[in-house]
N, C-alpha and C positions, 0 to 999 in steps of 0.2 A: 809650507807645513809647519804648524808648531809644535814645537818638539816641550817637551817641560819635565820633572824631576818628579821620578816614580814615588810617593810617597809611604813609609811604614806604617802610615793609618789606614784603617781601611774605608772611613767614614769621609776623611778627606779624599780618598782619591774618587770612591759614588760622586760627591761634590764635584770634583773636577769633571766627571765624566758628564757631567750637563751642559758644559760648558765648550767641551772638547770633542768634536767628534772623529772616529777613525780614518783615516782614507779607505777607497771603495776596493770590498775586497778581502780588508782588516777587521771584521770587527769581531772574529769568530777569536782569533790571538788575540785584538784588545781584552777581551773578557777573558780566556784564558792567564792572562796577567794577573789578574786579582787573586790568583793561587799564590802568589808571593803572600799574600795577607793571610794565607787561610790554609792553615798545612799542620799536622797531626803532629799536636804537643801535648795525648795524657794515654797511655799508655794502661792496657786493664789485664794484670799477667793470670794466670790460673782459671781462664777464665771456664763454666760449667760450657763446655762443649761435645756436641754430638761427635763420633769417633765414626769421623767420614772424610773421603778427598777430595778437599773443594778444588775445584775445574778454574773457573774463574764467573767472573762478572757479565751481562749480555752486553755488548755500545750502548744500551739505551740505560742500564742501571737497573729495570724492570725486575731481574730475575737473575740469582744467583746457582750455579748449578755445578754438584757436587756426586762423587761416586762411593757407594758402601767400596772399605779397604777390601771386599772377595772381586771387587771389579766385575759385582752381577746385579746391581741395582742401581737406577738414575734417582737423584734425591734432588728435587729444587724447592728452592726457597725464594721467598717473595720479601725486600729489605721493607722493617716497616720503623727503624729507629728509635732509639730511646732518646726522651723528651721529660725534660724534669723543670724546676722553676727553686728560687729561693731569693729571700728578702734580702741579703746584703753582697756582697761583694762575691760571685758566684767562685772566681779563681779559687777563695780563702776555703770554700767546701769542696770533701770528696764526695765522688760520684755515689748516686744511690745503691742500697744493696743489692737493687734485681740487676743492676748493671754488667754484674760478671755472670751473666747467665743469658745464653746465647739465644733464648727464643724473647729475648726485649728487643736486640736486633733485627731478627728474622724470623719472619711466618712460614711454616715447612706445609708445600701444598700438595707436596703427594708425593712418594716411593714408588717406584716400578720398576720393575723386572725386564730388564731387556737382553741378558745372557743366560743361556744354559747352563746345563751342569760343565759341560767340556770347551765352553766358548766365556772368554773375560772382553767387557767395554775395554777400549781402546782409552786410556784415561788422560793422551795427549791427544785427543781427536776432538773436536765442536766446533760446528760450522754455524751460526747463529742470522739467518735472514729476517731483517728486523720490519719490514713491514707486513707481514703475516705472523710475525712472532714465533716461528719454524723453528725448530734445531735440529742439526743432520746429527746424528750419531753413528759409532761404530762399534763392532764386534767383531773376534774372531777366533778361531779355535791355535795351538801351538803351531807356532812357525816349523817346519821339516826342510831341513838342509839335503837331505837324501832321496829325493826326488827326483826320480828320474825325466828326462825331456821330453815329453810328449810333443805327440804333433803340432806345430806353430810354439813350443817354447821354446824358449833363449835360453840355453846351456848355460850353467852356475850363477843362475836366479833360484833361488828356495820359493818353497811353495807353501802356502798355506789350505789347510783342505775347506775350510769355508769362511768369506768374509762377507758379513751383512753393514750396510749402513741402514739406519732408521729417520725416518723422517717423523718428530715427535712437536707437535704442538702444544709449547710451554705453559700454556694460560691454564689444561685441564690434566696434561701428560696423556694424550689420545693419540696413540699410535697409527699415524695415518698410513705411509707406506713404507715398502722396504726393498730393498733390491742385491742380492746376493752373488757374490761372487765365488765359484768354484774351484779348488787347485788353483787358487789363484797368485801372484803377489802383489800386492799395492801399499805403498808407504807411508802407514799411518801414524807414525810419528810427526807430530807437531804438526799433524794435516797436510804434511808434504803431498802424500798420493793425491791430493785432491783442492781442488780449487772454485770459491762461489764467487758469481757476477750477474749480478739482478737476480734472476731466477734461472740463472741458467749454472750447473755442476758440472765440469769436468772432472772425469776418475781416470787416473792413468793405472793401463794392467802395467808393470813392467814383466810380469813372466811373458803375458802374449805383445808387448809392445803394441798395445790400442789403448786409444785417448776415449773413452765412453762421455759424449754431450749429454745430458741428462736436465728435462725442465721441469723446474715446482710450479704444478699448475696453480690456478687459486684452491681448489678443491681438495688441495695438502694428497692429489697424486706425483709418484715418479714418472715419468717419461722418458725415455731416452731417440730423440733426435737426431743424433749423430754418430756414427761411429767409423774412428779414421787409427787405420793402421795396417793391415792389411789389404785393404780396399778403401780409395776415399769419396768415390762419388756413390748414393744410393744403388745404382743399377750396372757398377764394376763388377760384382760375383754373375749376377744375370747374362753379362756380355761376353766374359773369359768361356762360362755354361755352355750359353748359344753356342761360341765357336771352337766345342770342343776343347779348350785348353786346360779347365780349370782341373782336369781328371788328373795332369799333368804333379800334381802336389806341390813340392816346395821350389820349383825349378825355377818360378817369379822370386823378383826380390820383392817385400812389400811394396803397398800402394805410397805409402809416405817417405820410405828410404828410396824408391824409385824420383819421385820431383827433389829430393835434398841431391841425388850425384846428380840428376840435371840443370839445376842449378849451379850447381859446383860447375859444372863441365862447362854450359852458357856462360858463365863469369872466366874461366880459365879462358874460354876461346876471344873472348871480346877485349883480355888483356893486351894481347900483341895482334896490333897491326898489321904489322908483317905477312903476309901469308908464307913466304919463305921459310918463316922462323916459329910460325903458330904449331906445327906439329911437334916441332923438337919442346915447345915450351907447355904441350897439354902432358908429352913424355911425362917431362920434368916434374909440373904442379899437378897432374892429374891422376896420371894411370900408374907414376909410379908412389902415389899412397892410394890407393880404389882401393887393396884393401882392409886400410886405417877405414876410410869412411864408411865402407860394406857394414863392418864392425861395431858403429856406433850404433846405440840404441840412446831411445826415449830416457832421458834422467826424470824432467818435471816439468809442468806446462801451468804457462799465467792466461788465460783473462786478456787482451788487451782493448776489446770493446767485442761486442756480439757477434763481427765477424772474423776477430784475428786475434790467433792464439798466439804466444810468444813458450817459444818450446827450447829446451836444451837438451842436449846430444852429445853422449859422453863413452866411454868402454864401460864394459859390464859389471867392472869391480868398482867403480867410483861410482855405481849406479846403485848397488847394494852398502858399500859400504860407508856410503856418503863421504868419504877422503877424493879431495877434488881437487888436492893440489897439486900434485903429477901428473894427473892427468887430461889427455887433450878431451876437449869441448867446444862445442859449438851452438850457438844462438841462434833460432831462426826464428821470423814471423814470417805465421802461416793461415795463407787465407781458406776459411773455411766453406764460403759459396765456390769460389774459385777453383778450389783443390790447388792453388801455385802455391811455393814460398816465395814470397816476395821479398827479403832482405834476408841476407847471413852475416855472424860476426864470430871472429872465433876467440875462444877463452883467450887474457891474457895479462891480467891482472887480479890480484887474490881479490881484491874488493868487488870482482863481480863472482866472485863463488856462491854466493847467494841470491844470485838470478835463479831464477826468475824470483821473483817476490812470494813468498808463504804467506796465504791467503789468513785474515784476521791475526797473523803471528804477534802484533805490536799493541800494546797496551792503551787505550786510548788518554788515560787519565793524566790531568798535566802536568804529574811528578816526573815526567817520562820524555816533558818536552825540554829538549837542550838546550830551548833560544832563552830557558826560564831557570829552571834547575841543572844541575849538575849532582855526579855520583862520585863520591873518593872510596877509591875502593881495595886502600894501598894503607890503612887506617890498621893497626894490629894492637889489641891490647889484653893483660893477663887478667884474669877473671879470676876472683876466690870462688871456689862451689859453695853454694848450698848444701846444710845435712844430707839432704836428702839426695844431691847431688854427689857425695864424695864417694860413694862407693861406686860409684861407675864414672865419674869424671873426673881423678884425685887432683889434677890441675887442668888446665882448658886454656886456648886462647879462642877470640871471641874474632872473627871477623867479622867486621861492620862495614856498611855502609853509610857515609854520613851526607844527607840530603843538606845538598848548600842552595840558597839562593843567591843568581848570581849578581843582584843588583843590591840588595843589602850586606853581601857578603857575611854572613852568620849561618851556623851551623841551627838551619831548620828541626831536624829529625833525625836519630838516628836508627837505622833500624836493622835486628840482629840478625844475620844470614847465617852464621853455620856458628859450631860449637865442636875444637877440635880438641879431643882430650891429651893428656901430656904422654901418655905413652902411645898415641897415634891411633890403637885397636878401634876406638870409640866414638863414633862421628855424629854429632846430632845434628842434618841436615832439616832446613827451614824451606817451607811453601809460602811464599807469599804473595798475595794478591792483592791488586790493588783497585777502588773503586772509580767506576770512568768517571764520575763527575763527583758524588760526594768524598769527603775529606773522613777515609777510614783505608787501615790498610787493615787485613787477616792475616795475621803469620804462626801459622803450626809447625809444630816440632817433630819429629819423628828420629828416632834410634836406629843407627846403621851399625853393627859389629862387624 
């Protein structure tokens, strides 16, 4: 392989790249690379902006999507660039004056309404399937902690009295379908509750502990295919029916916490050999925590291909209140034709507290790739306010972030995350987003007392 010396031009390194080709495999990070060359150094402050909450970018760059501050309107925007030209040295001129005005950037292709008066968009929620150009969306009315447990819920899970997703195609804002959950709970922060893989949506309840499979047909219908948690094969309610049992109420343990302690229990038995010593040791690892395990419910479920979910299983307080360091956990894949779990692992290091994987949670764009850039984030420095600043900032420290690349070692970009005033009251916390493939970041400002 030849290896050769990244260059600061970017003219010479196109050159090289004619000459040099990737290894197989490589070429999607070769090109990625040339973001070393090409990384946001002009900044356009005040600029004329619509007074809305941009969401973020879709993978594809296509379409930007943004929520009115009532959290009851979807706004998207279509990026279409500002493009200027000048006869001599372009660095030595500033930017033209439509520049600081936000529809030179972006084209706004339609506003719609997707919450009620009593129900707010979920404004950490967007699930984005990019070959139909789909976006799942979410709504829901106030979270109620005093809810009582209805039948099949899990005791100290809050409830929410209605949660919709929306299935909204971005190209016209044509609301195709929607599907509604009742008294329900599901964790739509950061899109935790929920997970997309081809066309196929998994929604975890955690009040009723069920995984709902869910398919985007082409005809921008919901479906739901699957549903595993009290029952995991289609025709389990039908058969408990048939033989008289199901009348019985909650005297089963679910369908899905049923295969997790047999599992447990087949791996406990096949640890000792012994038959001698096998009873004393299911004692020991099994019956005397059954019920630690009883206990566990559903945290969050991945995707790991069409037929095998990767789920985690946790106590009920690290389930709501996402604190996951205390508390025990467990891993499984789970086959979905099957009904078996086929493998367990249990919590045991902080660096998997973030299993399973938060579906679209990571920025695509290559300021964000570590093998290229790096973030100092340890950078503090005193700011003078602005007039206009001094009455609500009288002094400020400025936390930044400074975009290094790591092969020229120079300070790329710096860009301002928060703004914390000198007597602490007054917090100007920053949104920043950044574009998957073109060289722009958005950063808003907003006022926290």
């Amino acid at each position: 392989m030849v290896g050769f010396f990244r260059s600061g031009n970017l003219a010479s390194r196109v050159f090289d790249r004619q000459f040099l080709s990737p290894r197989p495999g490589a070429t999607v990070n070769t090109v990625r690379q040339f973001y070393e060359n090409l990384v946001p150094s002009y900044t356009i402050y005040d600029i004329d902006c619509p007074d809305y909450s941009f969401r973020k970018f879709t993978d594809d760059g296509k379409y930007l999507v943004a929520f009115s501050r009532n959290h009851q309107d979807l706004i998207v925007y279509r990026p279409i660039w500002l493009t200027f030209s000048c006869h001599e040295e372009c660095d030595s001129h500033d930017l033209p004056a439509n520049a600081e005005r936000f529809d030179s950037f972006f084209k706004q292709l339609y506003s719609i309404s997707l919450a009620s008066s009593n129900e707010y968009i979920c404004k950490d929620f967007f699930l984005y399937m990019e070959c139909h150009q789909y976006g799942l969306f979410a709504t829901s009315t106030a979270q109620s902690n005093d809810s009582s447990a209805t039948d099949g819920a899990i005791h100290g899970v809050p409830s929410i009295e209605k949660i919709t997703f929306y299935l909204v195609r971005l190209e016209d804002g044509a609301i195709l379908d929607e599907k509604a959950f009742c008294n329900d709970f599901i964790n739509l922060a950061h899109s935790i509750g929920a997970y997309l893989y081809e066309d196929l949506v998994c929604i975890v309840s955690l009040r009723y502990q069920t995984i709902h499979v869910l398919q985007i047909r082409d005809s921008g219908s919901l479906v739901e295919v699957r549903r595993i948690g009290a029952f995991c094969r289609e025709d389990d309610e039908l058969f408990l029916y048939s033989h008289g049992q199901a009348a019985q109420g909650n005297s089963f343990l679910p369908g899905i916490k049923q295969r997790l302690l047999s599992y447990i229990f087949r791996k406990t038995w096949n640890e000792e050999p012994d038959q001698a010593l096998r009873v004393q040791h299911l004692k020991k690892k099994f019956y005397f925590h059954f019920q630690d395990y009883v206990d566990l419910i559903i945290w969050k479920v991945q995707f790991l291909d069409r037929r095998h979910l990767f789920i985690k299983f946790g106590s009920v307080d690290g389930g709501v209140t996402r604190s996951t360091d205390q508390n025990l956990a467990f891993f499984a894949v789970y086959n979905m034709e099957t009904t078996d779990i086929v493998s367990l692992y249990q919590f045991v290091k902080k660096m998997m507290a973030s299993l399973p994987y938060t579906c679209q949670s990571q920025s695509p764009s290559p300021y964000f790739d570590l093998s290229i850039f790096r973030y100092d984030e340890k950078g503090q420095i005193l700011v003078v306010p602005t007039a206009e600043q001094k009455e609500s900032l009288p002094s400020c420290f400025t936390h930044f972030s400074r975009l290094h690349c790591r092969f020229s070692r120079h300070i790329c970009s710096q860009l301002l995350s928060m703004y914390i005033s000198g007597d602490r009251k007054t917090v100007v916390a920053s949104s920043i987003v950044f574009g998957p493939i073109e060289i722009l970041v958005i950063c808003g400002r907003c006022f926290i007392g």
